[in-house]
C-alpha positions as CSV (number, residue, x, y, z in Angstrom):
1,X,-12.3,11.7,18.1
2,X,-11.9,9.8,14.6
3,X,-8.2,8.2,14.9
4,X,-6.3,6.2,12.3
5,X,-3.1,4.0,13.3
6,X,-0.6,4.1,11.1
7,X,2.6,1.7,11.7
8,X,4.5,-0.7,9.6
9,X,4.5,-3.1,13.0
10,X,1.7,-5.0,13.4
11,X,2.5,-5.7,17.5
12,X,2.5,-1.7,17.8
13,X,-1.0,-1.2,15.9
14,X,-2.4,-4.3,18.2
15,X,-0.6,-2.3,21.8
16,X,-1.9,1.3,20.8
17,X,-5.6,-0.1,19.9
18,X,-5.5,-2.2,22.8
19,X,-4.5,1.4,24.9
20,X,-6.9,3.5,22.8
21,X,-10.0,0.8,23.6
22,X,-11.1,2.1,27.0
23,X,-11.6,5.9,25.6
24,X,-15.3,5.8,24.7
25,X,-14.8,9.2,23.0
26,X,-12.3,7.1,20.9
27,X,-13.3,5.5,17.5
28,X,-10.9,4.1,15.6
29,X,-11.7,4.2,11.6
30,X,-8.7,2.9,9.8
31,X,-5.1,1.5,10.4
32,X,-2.6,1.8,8.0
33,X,0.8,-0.3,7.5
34,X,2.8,1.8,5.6
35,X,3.2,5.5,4.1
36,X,1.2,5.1,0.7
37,X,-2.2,3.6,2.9
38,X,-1.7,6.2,5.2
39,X,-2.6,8.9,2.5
40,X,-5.3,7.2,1.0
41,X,-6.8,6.8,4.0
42,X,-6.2,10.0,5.4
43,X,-8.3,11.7,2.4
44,X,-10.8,9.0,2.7
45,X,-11.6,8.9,6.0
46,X,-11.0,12.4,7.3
47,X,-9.7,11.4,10.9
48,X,-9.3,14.3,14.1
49,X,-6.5,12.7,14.9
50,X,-3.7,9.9,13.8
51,X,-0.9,8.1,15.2
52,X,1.7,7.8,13.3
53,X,5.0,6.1,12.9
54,X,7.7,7.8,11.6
55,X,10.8,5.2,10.0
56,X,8.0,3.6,7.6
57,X,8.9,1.8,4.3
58,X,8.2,3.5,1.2
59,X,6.9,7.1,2.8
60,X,8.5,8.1,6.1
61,X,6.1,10.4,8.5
62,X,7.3,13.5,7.6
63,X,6.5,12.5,4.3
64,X,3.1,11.4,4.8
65,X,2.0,14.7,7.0
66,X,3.3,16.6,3.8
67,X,1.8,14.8,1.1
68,X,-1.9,14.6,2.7
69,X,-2.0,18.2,3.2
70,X,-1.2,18.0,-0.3
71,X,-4.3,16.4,-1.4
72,X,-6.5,18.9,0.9
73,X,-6.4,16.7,3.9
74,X,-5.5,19.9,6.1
75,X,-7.9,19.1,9.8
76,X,-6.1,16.1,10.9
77,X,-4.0,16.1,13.7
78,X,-0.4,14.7,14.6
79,X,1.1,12.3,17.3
80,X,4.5,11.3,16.3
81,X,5.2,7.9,17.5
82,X,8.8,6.4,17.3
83,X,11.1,4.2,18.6
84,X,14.1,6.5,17.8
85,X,14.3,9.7,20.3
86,X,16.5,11.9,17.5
87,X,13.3,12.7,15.4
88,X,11.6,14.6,18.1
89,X,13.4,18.0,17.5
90,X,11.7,17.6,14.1
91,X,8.4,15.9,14.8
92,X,7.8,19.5,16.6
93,X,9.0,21.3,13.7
94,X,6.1,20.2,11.7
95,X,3.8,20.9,14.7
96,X,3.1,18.1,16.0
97,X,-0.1,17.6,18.5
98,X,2.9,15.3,20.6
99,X,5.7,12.9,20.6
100,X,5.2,9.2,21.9
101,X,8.4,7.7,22.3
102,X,8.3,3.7,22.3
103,X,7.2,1.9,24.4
104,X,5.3,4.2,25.9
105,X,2.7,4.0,29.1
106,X,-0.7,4.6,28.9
107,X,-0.6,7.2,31.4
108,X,1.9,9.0,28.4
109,X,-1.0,8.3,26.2
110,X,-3.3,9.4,28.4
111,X,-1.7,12.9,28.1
112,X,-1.3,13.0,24.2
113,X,-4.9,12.3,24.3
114,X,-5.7,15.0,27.2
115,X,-3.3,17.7,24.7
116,X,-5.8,16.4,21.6
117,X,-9.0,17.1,23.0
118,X,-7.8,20.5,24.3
119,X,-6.3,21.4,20.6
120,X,-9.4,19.9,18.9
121,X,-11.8,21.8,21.1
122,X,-10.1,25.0,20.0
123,X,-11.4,27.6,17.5
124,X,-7.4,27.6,16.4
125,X,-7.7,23.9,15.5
126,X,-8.0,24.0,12.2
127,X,-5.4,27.3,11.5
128,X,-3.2,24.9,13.9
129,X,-3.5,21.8,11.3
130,X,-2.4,24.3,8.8
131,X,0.6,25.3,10.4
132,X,1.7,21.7,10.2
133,X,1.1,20.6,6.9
134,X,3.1,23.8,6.0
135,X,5.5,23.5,8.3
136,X,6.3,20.2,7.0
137,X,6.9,20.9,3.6
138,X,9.4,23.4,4.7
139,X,11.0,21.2,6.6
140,X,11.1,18.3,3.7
141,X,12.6,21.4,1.6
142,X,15.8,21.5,4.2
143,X,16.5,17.7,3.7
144,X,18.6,18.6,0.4
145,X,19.6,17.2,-1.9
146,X,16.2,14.8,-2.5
147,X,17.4,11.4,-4.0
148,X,13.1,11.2,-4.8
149,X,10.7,13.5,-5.6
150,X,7.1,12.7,-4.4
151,X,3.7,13.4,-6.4
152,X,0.3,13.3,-5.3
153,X,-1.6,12.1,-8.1
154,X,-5.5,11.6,-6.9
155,X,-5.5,9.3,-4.0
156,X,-1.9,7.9,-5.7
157,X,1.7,9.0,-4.6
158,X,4.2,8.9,-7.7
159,X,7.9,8.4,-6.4
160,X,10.3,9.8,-9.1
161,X,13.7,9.0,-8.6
162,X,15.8,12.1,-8.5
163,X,18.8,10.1,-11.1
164,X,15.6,8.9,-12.9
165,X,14.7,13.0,-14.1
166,X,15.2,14.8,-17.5
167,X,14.2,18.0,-16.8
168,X,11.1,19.7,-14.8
169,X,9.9,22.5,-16.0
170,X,7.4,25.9,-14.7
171,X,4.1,26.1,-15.7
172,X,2.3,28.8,-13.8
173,X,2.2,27.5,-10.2
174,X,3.3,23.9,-10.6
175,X,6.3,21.9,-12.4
176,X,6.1,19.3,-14.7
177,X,8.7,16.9,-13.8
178,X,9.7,14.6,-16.7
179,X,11.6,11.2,-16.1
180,X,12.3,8.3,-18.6
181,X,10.0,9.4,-20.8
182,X,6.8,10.1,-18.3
183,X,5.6,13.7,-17.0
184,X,3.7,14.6,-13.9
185,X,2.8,17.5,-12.2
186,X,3.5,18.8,-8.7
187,X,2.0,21.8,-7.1
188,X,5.5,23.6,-5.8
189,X,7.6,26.2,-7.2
190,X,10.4,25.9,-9.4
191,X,12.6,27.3,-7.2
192,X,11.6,26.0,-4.0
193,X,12.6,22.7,-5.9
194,X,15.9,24.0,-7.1
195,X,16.9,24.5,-3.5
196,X,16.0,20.8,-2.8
197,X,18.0,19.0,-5.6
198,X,21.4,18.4,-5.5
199,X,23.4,20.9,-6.9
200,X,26.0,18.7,-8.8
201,X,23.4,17.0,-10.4
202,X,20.9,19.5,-11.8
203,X,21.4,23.2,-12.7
204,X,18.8,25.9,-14.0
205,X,20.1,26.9,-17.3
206,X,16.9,28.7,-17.6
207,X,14.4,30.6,-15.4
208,X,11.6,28.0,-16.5
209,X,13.7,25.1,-16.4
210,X,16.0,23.0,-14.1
211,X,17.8,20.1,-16.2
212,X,19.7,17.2,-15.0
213,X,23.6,17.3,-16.1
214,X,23.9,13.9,-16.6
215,X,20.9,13.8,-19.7
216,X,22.7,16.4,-21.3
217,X,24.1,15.6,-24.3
218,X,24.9,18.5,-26.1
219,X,24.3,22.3,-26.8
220,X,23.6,23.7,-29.8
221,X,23.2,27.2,-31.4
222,X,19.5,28.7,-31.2
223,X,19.1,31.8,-32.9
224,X,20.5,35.3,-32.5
225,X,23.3,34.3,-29.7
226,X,20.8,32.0,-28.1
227,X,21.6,27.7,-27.0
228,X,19.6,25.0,-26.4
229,X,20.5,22.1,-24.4
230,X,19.4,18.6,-26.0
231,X,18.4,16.3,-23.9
232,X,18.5,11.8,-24.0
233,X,15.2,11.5,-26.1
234,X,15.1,14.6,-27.8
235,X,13.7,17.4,-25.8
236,X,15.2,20.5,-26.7
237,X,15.7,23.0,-23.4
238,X,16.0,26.6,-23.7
239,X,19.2,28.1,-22.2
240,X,19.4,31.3,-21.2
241,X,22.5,33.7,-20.8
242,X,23.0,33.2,-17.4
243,X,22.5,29.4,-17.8
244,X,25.1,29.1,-20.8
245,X,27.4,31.0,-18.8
246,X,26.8,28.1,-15.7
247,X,27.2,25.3,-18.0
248,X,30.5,26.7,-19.6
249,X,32.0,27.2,-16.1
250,X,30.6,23.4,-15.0
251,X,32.5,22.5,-18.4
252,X,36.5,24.0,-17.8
């Protein structure tokens, strides 16, 4: 099995390598110290199978299981490991191989490693791997509102600040978020990211468009019994009916 190690504590990498040695099935190609390194190395270094920490600076877990299935990185496989028993209800959620709660024995690793050789010996392995990346976006999608939105950008993670946004916008089946004067692109639809944002913040005044209320500042007349919504710096937003009608009742 190809493992990576991902902690921010270097006295945790050191225990679980020092556990992990006597497995000569067992080869350890990277360890990571927090969220961003993870990723990279994840798509790098294609591992079976990675430990990984969940309260990380920067990216947390969760984060990290969604963003490298992101970037195509779908055959690795998950054990959670934690110091804090109250994210093991959700480590499972995002199908996780298993759940190592700190410290743990080497007899419990013992069995983590006996459930990863029976997953990865299956034909379901990779369809299982799936499942989790999958699951895990929909479970990142639950924790609204997002005070940061995360891009993969390459081997690159771009956090964008949710009070940092302008306006994102639909194209086909990606949005273009754009924030203090920069635009990226993130594959997810518009209105699975509607659902996520905080709902006194943003509003869809348009079915291609999400804006944020606070770079509003003004409407204005658009042709025949259309509005547009102009934004700090310029941009000019569409509003539909049903969005004018949103923005008047936000207004009284």
């Amino acid at each position: 099995m190809r493992v990576i190690i991902v902690d921010d504590e270097l006295l945790a990498r050191a225990v679980l390598r020092e556990y992990l040695a006597v497995y000569p099935d067992v080869e350890i190609v990277g360890e990571c110290a927090n969220g961003f390194e993870a990723v990279k190395a994840i798509a790098e270094l294609a591992p079976e199978l990675v430990f990984l920490d969940i309260q990380m600076p920067k990216l947390d877990g969760f984060e990290v299981v969604e963003l490298a299935g992101a970037g195509g990185s779908k055959c690795a496989q998950y054990v959670f490991v934690t110091a804090y028993d109250q994210f093991a209800l959700r480590a499972f959620e995002v199908h996780a191989l298993d759940y190592l709660l700190k410290p743990f024995s080497r007899e419990r690793l013992e069995q983590a490693l006996a459930h990863a050789r029976e997953r990865l010996g299956s034909p379901q392995a990779g369809a299982a791997a799936l499942e989790a990346v999958a699951a895990a976006s929909e479970a990142a999608q639950r924790r609204a509102p997002l005070e940061r939105i995360l891009i993969r950008d390459g081997t690159r993670v771009q956090v964008v600040m949710a009070s940092t946004i302008d306006y994102i916008e639909a194209q086909d089946d990606y949005v273009q978020v754009v924030a203090a004067g920069k635009a990226w692109l993130k594959s997810q639809r518009l209105s699975e990211l509607e659902e996520q944002l905080d709902p006194g913040a943003f509003l869809r005044v348009h079915r291609s468009y999400i804006v944020s209320l606070a770079a509003i500042e003004r409407i204005e007349p658009s042709g025949k019994d259309g509005h547009c919504a102009v934004l700090r710096g310029g941009a000019r937003i569409p509003v539909s009916r049903s969005g004018y009608a949103k923005l008047r009742e936000l207004m009284r």
